[in-house]
DRENPAKE-662982 format. One record per residue (C-alpha): residue number from 1; x, y, z. Coordinates in nm, 3 decimals, always signed. Example, Ala and Ser with C-alpha at 12.3 -4.5 7.8 and 13.67 -1.06 7.14 Angstrom:
<nodes>
+-----+---------+---------+---------+
:   k :      xx :      yy :      zz :
+-----+---------+---------+---------+
:   1 :  +1.230 :  -0.450 :  +0.780 :
:   2 :  +1.367 :  -0.106 :  +0.714 :
+-----+---------+---------+---------+
</nodes>
This chain:
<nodes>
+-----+---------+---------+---------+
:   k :      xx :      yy :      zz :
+-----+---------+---------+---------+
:   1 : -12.138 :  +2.416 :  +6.170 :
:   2 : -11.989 :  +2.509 :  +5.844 :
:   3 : -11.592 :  +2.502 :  +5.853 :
:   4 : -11.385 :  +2.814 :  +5.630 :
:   5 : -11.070 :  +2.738 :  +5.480 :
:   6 : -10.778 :  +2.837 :  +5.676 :
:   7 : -10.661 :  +3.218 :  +5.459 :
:   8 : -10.297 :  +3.231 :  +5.377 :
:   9 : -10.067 :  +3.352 :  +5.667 :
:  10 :  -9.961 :  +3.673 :  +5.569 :
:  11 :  -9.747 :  +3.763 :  +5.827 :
:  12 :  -9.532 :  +3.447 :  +5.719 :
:  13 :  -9.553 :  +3.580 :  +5.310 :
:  14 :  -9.393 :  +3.919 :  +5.429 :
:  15 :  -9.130 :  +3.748 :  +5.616 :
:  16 :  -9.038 :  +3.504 :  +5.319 :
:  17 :  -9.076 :  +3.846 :  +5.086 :
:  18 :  -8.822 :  +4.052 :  +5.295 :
:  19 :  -8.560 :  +3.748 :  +5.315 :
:  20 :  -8.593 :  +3.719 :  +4.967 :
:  21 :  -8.533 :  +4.119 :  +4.906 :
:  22 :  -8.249 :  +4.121 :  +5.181 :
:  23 :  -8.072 :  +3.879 :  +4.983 :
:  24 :  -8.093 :  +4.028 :  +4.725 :
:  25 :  -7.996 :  +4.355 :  +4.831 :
:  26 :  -7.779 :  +4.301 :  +5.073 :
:  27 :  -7.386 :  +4.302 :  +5.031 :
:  28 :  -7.190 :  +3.984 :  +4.856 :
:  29 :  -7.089 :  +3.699 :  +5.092 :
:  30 :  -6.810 :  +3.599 :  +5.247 :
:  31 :  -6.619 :  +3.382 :  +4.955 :
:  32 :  -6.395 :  +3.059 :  +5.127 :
:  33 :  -6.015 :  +3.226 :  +5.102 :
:  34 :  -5.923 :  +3.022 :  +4.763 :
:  35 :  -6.268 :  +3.150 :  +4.623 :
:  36 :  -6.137 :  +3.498 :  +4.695 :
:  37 :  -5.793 :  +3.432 :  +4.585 :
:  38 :  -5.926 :  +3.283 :  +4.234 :
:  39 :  -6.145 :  +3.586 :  +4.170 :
:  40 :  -5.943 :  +3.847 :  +4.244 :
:  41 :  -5.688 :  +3.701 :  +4.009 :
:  42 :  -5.964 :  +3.643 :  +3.732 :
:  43 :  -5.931 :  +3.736 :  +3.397 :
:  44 :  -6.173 :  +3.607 :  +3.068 :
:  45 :  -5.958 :  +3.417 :  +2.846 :
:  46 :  -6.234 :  +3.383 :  +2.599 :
:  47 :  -6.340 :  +3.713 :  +2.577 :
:  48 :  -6.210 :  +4.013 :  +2.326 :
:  49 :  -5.949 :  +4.231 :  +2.498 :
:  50 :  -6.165 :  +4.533 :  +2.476 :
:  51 :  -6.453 :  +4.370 :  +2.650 :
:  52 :  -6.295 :  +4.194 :  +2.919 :
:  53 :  -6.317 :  +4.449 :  +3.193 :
:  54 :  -6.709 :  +4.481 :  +3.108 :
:  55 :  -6.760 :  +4.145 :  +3.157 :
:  56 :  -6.495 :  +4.018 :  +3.470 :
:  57 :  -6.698 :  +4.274 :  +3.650 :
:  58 :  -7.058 :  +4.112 :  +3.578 :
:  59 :  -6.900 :  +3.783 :  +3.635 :
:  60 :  -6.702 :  +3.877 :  +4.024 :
:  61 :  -7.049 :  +4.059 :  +4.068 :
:  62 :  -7.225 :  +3.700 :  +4.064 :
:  63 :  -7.014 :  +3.516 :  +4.178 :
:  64 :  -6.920 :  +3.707 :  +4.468 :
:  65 :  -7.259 :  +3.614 :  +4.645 :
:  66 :  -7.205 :  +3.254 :  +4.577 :
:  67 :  -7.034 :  +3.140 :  +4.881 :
:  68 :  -7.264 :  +2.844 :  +4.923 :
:  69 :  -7.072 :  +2.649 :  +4.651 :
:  70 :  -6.763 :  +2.480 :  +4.839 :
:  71 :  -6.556 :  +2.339 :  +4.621 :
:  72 :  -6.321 :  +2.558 :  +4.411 :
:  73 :  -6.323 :  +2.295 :  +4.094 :
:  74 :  -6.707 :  +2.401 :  +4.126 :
:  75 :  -6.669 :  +2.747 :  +4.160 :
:  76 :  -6.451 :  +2.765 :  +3.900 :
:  77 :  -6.634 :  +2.581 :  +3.665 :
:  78 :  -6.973 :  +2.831 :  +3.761 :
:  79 :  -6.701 :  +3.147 :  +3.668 :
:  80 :  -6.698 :  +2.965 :  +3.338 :
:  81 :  -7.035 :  +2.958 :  +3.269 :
:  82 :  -7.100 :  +3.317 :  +3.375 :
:  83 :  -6.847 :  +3.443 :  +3.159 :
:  84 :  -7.040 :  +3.293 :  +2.849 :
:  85 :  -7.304 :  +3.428 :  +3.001 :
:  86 :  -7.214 :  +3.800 :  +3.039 :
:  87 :  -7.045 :  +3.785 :  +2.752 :
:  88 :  -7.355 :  +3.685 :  +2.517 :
:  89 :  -7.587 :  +3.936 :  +2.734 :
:  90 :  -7.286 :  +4.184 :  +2.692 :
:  91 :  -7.289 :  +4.141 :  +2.316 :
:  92 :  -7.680 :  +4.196 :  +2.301 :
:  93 :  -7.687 :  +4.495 :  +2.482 :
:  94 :  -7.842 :  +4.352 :  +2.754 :
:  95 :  -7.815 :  +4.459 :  +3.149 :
:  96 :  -7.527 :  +4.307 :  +3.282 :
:  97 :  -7.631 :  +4.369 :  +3.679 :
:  98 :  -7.616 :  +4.028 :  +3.834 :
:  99 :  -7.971 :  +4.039 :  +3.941 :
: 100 :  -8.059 :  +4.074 :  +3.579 :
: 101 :  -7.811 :  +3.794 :  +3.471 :
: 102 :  -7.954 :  +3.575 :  +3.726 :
: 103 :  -8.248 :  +3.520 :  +3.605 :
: 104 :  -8.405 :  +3.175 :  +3.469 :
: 105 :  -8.560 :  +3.386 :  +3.138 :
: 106 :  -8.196 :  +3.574 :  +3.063 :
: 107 :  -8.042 :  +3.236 :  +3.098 :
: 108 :  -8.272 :  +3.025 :  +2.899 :
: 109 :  -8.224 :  +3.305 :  +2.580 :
: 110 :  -7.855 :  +3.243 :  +2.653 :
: 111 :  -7.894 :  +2.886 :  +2.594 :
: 112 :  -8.167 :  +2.909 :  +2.263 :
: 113 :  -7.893 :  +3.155 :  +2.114 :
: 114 :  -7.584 :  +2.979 :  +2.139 :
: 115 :  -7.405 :  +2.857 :  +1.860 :
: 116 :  -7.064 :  +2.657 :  +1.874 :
: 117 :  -6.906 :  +2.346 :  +1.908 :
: 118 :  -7.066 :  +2.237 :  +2.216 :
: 119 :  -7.325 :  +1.956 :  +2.236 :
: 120 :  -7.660 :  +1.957 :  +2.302 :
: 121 :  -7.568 :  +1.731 :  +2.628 :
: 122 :  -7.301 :  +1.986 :  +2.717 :
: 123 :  -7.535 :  +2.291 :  +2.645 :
: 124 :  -7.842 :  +2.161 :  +2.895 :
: 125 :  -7.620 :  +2.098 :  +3.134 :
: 126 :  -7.428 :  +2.452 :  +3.134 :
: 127 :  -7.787 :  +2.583 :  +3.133 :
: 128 :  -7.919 :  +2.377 :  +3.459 :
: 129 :  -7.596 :  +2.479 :  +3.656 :
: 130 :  -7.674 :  +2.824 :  +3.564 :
: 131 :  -8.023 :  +2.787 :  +3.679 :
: 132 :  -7.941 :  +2.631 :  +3.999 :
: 133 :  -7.724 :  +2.929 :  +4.044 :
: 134 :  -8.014 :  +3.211 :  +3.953 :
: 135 :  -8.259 :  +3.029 :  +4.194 :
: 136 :  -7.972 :  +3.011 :  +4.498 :
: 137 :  -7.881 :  +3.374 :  +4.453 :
: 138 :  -8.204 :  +3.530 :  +4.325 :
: 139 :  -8.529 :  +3.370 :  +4.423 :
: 140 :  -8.830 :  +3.519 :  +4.345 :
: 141 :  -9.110 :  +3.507 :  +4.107 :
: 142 :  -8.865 :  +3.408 :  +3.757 :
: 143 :  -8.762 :  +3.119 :  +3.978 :
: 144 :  -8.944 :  +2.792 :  +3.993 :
: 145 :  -9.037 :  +2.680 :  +4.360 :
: 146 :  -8.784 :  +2.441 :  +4.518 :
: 147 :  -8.952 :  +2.093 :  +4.488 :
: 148 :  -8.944 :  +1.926 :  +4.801 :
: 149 :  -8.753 :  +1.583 :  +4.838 :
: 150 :  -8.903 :  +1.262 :  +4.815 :
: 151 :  -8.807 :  +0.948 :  +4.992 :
: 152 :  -8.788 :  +0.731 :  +4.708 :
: 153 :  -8.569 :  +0.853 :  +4.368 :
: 154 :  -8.746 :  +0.685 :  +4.027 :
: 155 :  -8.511 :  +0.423 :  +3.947 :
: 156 :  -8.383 :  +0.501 :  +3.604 :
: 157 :  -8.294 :  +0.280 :  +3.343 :
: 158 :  -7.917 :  +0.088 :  +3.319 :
: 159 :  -7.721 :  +0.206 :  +3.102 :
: 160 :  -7.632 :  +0.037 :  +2.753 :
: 161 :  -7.289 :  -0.168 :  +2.654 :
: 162 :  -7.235 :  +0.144 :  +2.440 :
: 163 :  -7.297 :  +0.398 :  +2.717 :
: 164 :  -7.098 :  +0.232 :  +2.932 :
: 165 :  -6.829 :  +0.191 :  +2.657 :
: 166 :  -6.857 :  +0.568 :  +2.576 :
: 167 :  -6.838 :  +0.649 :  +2.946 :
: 168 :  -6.507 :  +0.384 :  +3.014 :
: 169 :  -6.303 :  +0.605 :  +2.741 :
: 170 :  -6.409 :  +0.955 :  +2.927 :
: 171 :  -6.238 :  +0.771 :  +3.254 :
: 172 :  -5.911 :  +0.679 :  +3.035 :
: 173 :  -5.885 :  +1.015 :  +2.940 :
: 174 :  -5.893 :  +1.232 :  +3.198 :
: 175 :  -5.626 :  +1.520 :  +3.181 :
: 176 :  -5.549 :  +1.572 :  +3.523 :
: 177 :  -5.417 :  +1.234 :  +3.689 :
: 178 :  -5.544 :  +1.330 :  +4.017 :
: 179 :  -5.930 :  +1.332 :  +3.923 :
: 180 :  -5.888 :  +1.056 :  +3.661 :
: 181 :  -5.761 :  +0.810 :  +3.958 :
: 182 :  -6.093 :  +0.922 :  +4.190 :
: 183 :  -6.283 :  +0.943 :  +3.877 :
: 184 :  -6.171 :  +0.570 :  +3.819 :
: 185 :  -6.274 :  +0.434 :  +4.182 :
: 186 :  -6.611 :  +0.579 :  +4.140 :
: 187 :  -6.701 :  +0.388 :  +3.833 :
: 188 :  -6.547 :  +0.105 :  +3.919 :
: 189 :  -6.712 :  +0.041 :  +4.243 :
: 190 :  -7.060 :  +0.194 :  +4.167 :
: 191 :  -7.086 :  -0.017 :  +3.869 :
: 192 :  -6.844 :  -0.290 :  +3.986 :
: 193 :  -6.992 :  -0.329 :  +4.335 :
: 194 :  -7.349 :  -0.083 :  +4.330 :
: 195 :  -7.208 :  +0.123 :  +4.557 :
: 196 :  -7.426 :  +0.445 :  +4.632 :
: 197 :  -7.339 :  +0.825 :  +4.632 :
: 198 :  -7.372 :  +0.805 :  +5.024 :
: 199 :  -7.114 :  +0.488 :  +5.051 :
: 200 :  -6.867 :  +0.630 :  +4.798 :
: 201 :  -6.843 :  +0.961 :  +4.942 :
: 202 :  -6.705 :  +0.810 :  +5.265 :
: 203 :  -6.544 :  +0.523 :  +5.157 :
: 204 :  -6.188 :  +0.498 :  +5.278 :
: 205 :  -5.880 :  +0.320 :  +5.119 :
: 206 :  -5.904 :  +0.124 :  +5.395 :
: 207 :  -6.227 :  -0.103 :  +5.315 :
: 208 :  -6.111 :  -0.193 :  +5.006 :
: 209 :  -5.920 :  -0.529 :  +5.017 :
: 210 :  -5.703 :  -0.634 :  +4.696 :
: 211 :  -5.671 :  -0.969 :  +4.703 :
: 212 :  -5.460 :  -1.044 :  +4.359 :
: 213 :  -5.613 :  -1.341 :  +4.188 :
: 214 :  -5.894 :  -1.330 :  +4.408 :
: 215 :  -6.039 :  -1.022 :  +4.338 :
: 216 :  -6.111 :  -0.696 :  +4.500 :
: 217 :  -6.341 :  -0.673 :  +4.777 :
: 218 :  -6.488 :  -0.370 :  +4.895 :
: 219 :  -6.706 :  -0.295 :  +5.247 :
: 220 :  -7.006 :  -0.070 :  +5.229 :
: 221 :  -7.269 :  +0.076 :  +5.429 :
: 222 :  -7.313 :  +0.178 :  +5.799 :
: 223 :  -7.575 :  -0.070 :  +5.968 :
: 224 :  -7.502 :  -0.334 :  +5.840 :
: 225 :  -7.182 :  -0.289 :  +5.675 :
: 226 :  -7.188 :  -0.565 :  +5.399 :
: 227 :  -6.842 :  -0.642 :  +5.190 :
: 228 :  -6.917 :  -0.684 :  +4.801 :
: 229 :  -6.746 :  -0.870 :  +4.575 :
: 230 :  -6.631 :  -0.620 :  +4.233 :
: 231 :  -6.707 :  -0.724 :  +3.887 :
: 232 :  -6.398 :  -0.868 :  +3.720 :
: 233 :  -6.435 :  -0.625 :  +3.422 :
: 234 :  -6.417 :  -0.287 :  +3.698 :
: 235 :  -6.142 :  -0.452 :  +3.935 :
: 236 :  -5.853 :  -0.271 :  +3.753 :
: 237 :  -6.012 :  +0.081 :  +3.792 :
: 238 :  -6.108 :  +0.023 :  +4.138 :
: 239 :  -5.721 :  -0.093 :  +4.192 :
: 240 :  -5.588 :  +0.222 :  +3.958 :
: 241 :  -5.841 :  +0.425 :  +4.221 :
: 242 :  -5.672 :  +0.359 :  +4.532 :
: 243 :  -5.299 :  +0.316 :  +4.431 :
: 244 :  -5.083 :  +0.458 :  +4.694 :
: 245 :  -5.373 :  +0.585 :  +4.933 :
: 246 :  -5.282 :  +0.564 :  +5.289 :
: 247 :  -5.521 :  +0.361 :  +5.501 :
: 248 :  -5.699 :  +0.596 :  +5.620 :
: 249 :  -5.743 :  +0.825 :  +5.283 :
: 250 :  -6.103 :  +0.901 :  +5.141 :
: 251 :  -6.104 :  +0.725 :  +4.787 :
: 252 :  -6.235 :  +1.038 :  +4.651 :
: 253 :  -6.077 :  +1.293 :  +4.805 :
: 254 :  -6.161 :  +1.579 :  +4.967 :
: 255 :  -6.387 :  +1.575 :  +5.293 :
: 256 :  -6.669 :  +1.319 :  +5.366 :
: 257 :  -6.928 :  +1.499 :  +5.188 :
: 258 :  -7.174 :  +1.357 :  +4.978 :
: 259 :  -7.163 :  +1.635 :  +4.709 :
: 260 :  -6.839 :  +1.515 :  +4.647 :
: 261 :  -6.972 :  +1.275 :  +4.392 :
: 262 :  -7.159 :  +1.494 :  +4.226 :
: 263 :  -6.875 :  +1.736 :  +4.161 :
: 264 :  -6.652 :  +1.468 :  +4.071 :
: 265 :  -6.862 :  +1.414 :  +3.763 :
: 266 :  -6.974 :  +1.746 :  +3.689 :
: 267 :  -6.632 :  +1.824 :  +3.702 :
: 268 :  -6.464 :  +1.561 :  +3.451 :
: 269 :  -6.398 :  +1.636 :  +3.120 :
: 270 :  -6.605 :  +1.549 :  +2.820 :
: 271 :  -6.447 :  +1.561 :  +2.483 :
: 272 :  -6.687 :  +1.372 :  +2.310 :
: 273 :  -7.098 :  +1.424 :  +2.230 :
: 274 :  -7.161 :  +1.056 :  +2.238 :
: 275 :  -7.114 :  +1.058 :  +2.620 :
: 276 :  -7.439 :  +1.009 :  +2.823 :
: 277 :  -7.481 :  +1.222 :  +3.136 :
: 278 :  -7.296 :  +1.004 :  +3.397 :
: 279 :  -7.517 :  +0.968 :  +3.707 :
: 280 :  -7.384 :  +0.727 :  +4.003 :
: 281 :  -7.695 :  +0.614 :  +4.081 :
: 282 :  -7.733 :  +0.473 :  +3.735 :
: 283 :  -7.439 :  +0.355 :  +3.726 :
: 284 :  -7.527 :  +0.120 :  +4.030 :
: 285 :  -7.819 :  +0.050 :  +3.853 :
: 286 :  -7.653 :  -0.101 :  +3.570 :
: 287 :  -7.470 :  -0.314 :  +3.835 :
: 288 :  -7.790 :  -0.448 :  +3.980 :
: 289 :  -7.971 :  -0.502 :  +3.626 :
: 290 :  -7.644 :  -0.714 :  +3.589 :
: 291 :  -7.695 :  -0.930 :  +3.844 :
: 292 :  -8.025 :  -1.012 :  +3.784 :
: 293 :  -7.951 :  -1.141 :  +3.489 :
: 294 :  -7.734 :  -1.396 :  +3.624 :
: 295 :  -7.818 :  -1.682 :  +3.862 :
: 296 :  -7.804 :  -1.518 :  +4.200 :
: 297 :  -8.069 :  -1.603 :  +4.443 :
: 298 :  -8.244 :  -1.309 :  +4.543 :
: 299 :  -8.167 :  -1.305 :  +4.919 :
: 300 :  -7.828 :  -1.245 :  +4.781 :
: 301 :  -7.901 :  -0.977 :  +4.562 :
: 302 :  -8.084 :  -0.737 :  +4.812 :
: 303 :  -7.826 :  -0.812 :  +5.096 :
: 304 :  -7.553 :  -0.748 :  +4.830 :
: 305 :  -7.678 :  -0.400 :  +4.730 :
: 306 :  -7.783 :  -0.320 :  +5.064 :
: 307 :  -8.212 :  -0.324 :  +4.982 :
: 308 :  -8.430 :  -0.364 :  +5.271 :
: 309 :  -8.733 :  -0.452 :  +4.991 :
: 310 :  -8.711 :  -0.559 :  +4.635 :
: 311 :  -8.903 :  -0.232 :  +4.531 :
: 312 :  -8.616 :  -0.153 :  +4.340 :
: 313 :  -8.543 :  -0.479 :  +4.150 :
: 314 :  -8.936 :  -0.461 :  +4.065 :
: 315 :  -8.892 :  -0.132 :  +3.902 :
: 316 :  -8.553 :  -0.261 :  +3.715 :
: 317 :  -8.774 :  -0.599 :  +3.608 :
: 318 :  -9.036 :  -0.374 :  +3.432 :
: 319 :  -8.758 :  -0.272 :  +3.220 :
: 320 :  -8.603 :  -0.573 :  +3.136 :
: 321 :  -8.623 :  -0.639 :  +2.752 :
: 322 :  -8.780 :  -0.996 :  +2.630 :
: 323 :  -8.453 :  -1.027 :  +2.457 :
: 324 :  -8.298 :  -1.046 :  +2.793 :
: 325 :  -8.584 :  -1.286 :  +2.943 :
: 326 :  -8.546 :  -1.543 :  +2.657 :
: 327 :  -8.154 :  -1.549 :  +2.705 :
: 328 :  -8.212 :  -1.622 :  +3.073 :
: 329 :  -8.421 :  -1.983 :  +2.992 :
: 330 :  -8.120 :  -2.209 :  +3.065 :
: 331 :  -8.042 :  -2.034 :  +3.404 :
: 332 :  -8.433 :  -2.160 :  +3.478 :
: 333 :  -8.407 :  -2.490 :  +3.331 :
: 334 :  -8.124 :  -2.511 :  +3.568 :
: 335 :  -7.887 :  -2.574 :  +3.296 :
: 336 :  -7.509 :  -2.459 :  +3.354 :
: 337 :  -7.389 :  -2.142 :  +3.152 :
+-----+---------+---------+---------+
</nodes>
């Protein structure tokens, strides 16, 4: 019997096709109360006087529909984009209707044309928060199709002395003391202790033991919880992290949510063009590539960083440099460093 390939369930197209057009039609969301507060009180400091009602309302027009962002330092920091935004499309004569901003071909014009101080870093990664905006309030055919996730992230590559060095000053100067103290604790115990996104985003003041002399120790994970030793070099900004947190105080702040990390950093500020994109995962990575360059037996390693296989300290060996293999002959001759 010959078998036909199953047709494409059309019934399940138009239902995807009229969420998609009732989102886009429908009325703005509800905004969280501070959300509201900040737009209503909104006014383009960037912009020429006799443009800024033009372009405050294409900007409360977007970001009135994006109620799905939760943190105000977020929000705010979207407002800012779309304001460059609909002030370039304003300046070109293009349509400033938010359906029309929010587009991935508007936005990736905006980002060819600009011109400025900023960096190229700084500039791709204004231009993927806009995009991540255009495909959560517009979907459709100018968006790319969400990927789905994958149960194992590509480990990426540690980060150089110089990286590092480049992202240690952007942690000493912070301007607002508040987020360089959380900013602080993050570094210091993803790349003082590997701790993960996950782990960090919970973590409360209370597993983290200062011990003076004898170091910091901090206690990760859910099953098993493991406690981790920090690296010397990261013990004083895990210690100017959690000064005078109550026991029971979230390092970072805020709620346990996991995209508090990744606000944290989109959020800090970056004077410089040197700076790599700080990632936390990578910065654990550049923990673990650490320790595998010193003598630590491997049992110790995975429990340490919490692996249930060495899959990722295979991936991190295939990057190892023979620079770094060479200088690691008298830990295998089993001569004292």
């Amino acid at each position: 019997m010959s078998t036909q390939s199953r047709g494409v369930n059309k019934s399940a197209m138009r239902r995807a096709t009229a969420a998609t057009a009732a989102l886009v039609k429908g009325p703005a969301a509800d905004l969280p109360p501070d959300h509201t507060k900040y737009l209503d009180t909104f006014r383009p400091q960037t912009v020429p006087a006799a443009d800024v009602d033009t372009v405050r309302a294409a900007v409360v027009a977007v970001m009135s529909r994006a109620a799905y962002i939760r943190g105000l330092a977020s929000f705010k920091k979207r407002v800012s984009d779309v304001t460059a935004l609909a002030y370039w499309a304003h300046t070109q004569g293009r349509d400033l209707s938010w359906t029309s901003l929010m587009t991935h071909e508007t936005i990736h014009d905006f980002t060819l044309a600009r011109h400025g101080h900023a960096s190229e870093a700084n500039r791709a990664h204004q231009m993927n928060r806009l995009k991540v905006l255009a495909s959560r309030l517009n979907p459709g055919p100018s968006a790319p199709p969400v990927m789905a996730p994958t149960s194992y992230r590509t480990v990426q590559p540690p980060y150089s002395q110089a990286q590092m060095t480049a992202i240690l000053r952007v942690v000493r100067h912070q301007p607002r003391p508040a987020r360089a103290k959380r900013l602080a604790a993050l570094v210091g115990l993803a790349r003082g202790a590997g701790a993960t996104s996950a782990e960090l985003s919970g973590l409360r003041r209370r597993d983290i033991s200062d011990l003076g002399a004898d170091g910091v120790l901090v206690t990760l994970g859910t099953d098993p919880r493991r406690t981790v030793p920090v690296r010397r070099p990261y013990e004083d900004l895990v210690r100017t992290g959690i000064a005078d947190l109550t026991p029971a105080a979230l390092v970072l702040g805020g709620r346990n949510d996991r995209r508090i990390v990744a606000h944290l950093l989109e959020d800090a500020v970056i004077l410089s063009t040197d700076v790599p994109h700080i990632d936390a995962a990578r910065l654990r990575t550049t923990w673990l590539a650490e320790l595998m360059g010193e003598p630590v037996p491997l049992n110790v390693l995975l429990a340490a960083a919490g692996l249930r296989s060495a899959r990722t300290i295979t991936d991190l060996f295939r990057m190892l440099t023979p620079e770094e293999l060479t200088a690691a002959s008298d830990v295998l001759r089993g001569e004292p460093r």
